[in-house]
N, C-alpha and C positions, 0 to 999 in steps of 0.2 A: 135300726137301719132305715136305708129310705126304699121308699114301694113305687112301684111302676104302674102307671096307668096308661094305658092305649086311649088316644081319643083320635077324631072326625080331623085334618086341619083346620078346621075354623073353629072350632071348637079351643084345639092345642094354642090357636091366634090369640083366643080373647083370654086364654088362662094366661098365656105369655106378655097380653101387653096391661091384661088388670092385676095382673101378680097374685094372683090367688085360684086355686079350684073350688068350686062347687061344692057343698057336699064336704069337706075336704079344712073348713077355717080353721080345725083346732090343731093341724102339722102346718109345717115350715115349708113352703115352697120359695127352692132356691132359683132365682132367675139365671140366664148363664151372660149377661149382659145388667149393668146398672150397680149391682151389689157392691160396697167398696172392696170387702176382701177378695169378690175374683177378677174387679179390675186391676187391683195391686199385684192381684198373681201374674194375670197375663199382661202386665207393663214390666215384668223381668224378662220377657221376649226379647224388646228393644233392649232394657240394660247390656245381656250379653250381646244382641250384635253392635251395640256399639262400644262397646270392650273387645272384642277380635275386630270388626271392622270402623274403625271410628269416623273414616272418610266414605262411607257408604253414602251414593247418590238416589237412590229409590229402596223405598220396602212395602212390598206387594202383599196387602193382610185379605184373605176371602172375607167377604161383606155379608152377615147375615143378620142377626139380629142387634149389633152394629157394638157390641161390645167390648172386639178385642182392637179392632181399629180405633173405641175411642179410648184404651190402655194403650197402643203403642204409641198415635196421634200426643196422648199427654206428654209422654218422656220425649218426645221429637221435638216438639215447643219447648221444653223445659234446657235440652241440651243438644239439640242439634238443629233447629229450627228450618235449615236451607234442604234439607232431605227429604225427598217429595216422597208422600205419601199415596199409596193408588189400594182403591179399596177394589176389589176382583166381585164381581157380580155374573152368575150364568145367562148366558143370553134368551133363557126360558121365562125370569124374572129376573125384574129389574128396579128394585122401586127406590133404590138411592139414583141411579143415572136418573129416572123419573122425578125426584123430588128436586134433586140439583139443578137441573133445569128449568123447573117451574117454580124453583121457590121456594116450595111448601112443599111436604110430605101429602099424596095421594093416595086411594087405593089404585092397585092397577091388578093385570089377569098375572094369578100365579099358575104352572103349569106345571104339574110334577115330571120330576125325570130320575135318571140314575143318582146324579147330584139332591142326595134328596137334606146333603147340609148345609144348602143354599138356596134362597127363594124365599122371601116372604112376599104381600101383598100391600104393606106399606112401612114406610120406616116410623120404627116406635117413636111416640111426640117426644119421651123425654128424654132418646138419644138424640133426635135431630137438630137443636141448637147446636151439639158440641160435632159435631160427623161433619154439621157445615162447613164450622170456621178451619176445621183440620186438616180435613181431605183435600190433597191437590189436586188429585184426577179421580175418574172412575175406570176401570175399563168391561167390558163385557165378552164373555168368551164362549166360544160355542162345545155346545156335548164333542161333536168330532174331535177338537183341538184339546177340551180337557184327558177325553181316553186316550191321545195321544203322551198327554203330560203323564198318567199313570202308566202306560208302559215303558216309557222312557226312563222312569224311576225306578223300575221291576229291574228292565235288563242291563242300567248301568250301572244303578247304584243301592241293588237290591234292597230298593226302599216300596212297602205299597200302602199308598195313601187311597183314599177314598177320595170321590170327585170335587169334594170343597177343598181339599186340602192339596190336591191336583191343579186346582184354576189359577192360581199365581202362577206357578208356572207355566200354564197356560196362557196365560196373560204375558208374561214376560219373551216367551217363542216368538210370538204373534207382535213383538215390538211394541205394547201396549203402556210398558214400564218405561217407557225411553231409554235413554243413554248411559253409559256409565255402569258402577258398581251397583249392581241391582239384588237385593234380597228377598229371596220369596221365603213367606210364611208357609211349611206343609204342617196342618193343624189337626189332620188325622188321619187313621186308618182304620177306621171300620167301615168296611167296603165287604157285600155279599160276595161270597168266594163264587157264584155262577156269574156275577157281574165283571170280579176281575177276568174270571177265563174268557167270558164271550170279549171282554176290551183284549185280550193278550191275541187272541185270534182276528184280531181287525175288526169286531164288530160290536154296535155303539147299542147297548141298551137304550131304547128313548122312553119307555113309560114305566113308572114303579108305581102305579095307581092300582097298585096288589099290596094282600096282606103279607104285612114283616115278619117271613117266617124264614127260616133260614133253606135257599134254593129255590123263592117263588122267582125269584127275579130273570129265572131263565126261561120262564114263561112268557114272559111280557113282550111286548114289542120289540123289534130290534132290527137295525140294519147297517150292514155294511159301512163302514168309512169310506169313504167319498176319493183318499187318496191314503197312501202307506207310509 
């Protein structure tokens, strides 16, 4: 079976973008971004929505280690090319809207928050050729608007995602997706159960710079949303 190791982020950075740990050469470290078989896994995302929706005008995929964007981005060139692509970034980090802009991939400040499965501090070199030519927009969304997006999933459609997988539609509320038939990717739900209660109460966790233990997160900072 596979083993778990707790590292530093900067630490978890250089393992994630050298592909290998320390200490560690003689196992298999799987990357969740790069690898053919789980980009093939997550480009049957796009297959099925475009098997129930085939006239789909936007699909809203959360941005992190740029992975599943560049599986859906492939089968969208492949078979539906006019279907804009918007990759969802927290507005805590940003380092595709950072790179798209300038060009080139940079490092820029990552700042931990609730979304803690969004945020790196630069985009990996050897996703950034393909994330270029794919991606049609970017958009950026804030902690308020994403714990908005996870209780709106709770109370209408007994769904509960965790904040990355909350930011498309976050993105998409916030008219970041544009117009039309719009598909947001909700890509998970592992979300600390002190993080959903304080979002279901109107208040917005903002620092998870605590260890991952289950109910640290209600210690951490937190305030109120700004509007209901």
């Amino acid at each position: 079976g596979a083993s778990v190791r707790r590292l530093p982020f900067e630490d978890w950075w250089d393992v994630l973008a050298n592909q290998k740990c320390p200490g560690h050469e003689d196992q298999c470290f799987i990357r969740p971004s790069g690898r053919p078989e789980i980009l093939a896994g997550n480009a049957t995302l796009a297959l099925e929505i475009l098997e129930d929706l085939p006239d789909v005008d936007a699909i809203v995929v959360p941005y992190s280690s740029g992975g599943l964007c560049l599986s859906v981005g492939t089968v969208l060139q492949a078979r539906k090319p006019d279907t804009r692509l918007v990759a969802c970034e927290i507005s805590t980090s940003t380092p595709l809207n950072n790179a798209l802009l300038a060009g080139r991939p940079f490092f820029c400040q990552h700042s931990p928050s609730f979304v803690d499965g969004l945020g790196m501090n630069t985009v990996l070199p050897d996703i950034w050729p393909h994330v270029q030519r794919m991606i049609t927009t970017t958009s950026k969304v804030s902690l308020n608007d994403t714990a908005r997006a996870i209780r709106l999933m709770v109370e209408r459609n007994h769904i509960v995602a965790e904040g990355a997988g909350a930011a498309p539609l976050a993105a998409a509320m916030t008219g970041q997706a544009g117009h039309g038939k719009v598909v947001c990717i909700v890509s998970g739900g592992n979300i600390d159960a002190a993080v959903l209660a304080d979002v279901l109460q109107g208040i917005v966790p903002m620092s998870a710079s605590i260890p991952d233990r289950p109910g640290l997160f209600g210690g951490g900072t937190r305030q109120p949303e700004t509007s209901l």
